[in-house]
N, C-alpha and C positions, 0 to 999 in steps of 0.2 A: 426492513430497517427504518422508513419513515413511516407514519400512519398515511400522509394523503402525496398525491403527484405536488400539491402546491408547496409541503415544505419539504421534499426533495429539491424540487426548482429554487426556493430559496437557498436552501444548502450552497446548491452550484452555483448561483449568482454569487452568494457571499464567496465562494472558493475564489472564483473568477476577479472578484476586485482586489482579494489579497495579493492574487497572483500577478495581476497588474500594476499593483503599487510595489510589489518586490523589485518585478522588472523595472519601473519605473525609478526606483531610487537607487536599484545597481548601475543600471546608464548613467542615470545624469549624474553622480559621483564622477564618474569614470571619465565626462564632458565639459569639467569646469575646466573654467579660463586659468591660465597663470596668476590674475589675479587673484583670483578666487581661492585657488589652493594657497596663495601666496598669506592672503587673509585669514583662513583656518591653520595655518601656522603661527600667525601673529596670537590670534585666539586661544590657541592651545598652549603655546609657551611662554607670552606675554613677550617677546625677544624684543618687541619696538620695533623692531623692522620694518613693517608699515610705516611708523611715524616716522623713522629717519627717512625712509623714501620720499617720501611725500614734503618732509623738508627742505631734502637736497631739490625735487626735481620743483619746487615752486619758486626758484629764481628763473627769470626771464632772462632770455640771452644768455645763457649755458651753450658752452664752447671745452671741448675739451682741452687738457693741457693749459688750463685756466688754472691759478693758483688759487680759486674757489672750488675749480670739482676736484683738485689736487687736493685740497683740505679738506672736502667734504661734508658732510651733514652724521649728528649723531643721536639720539634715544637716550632717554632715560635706563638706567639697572633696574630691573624688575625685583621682588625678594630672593631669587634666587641668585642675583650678581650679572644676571644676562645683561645686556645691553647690544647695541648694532651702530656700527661707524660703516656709513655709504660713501665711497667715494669713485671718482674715473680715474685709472693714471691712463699714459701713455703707455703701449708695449714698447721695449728697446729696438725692435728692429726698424722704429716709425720713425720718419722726421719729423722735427719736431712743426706743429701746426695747430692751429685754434678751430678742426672744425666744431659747428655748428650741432647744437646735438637740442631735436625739438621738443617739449614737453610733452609729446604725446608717446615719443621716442624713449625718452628718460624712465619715465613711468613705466610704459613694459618692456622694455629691458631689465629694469631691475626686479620687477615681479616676476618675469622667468628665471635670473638669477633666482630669486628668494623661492620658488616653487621648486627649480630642481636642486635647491641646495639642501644641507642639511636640516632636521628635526625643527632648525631655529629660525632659517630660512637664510642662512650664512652659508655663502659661495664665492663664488665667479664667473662672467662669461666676457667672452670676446665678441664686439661689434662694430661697426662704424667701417668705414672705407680699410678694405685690406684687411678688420681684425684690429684696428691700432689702438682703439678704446676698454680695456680693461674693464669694466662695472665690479664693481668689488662690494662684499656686505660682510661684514666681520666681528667678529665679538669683538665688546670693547671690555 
């Protein structure tokens, strides 16, 4: 099949790196952060979600149950009509209270929202003491 041992060995070495870049870009797919898929969402559907994110959570002293994270942050419509309105409410069974909620906090919460949610990156999760903070990302 080959003429000499040396391009047999080449053969196999080139198998061997294919083989390894296969494995290597099926893991690390598989390994991204919620940001990360949160952002290949943003990329793929243009939804702004990223940008509303990143709007809402770049106020300082973000407290939930604020009539700012009650209001939220929102994105531009994309050509398709997408757009993304982030905000926190309160859940009903909470009293009512202002905790504290830290930038570093805001940002991925709402990229695991935006990862596990749908195509656009529009969900919801529950976080904060007890569950009381809602993260919400919605088409607008």
């Amino acid at each position: 099949m080959y003429d000499t041992d040396a391009e047999e060995n080449a053969y196999k070495m080139q198998l061997l790196t294919y083989l390894t870049l296969g494995l290597l870009a099926a893991t690390s797919s598989a390994a991204l952060t919620p940001r990360q898929r949160c952002q290949q969402k943003c990329n793929a559907t243009r939804s702004g979600v990223c940008v509303a994110i990143q709007r809402f959570c770049s106020k300082k002293d973000l407290t939930a149950n604020s009539p700012y994270s009650m209001r939220g942050a929102w994105s531009e419509r994309n050509g398709k009509g997408i757009g993304t309105h982030v905000f926190v409410a309160p859940k009903n069974h909470c009293p009512y209270g202002s905790d504290w909620i830290p930038q570093k906090y805001c940002l991925s919460q709402f990229y695991e929202v935006c990862a596990k949610g749908d195509k656009y990156g529009h969900g919801v999760g529950s976080y904060g003491r007890n569950d009381c903070q809602e993260f919400n990302s919605a088409n607008i």
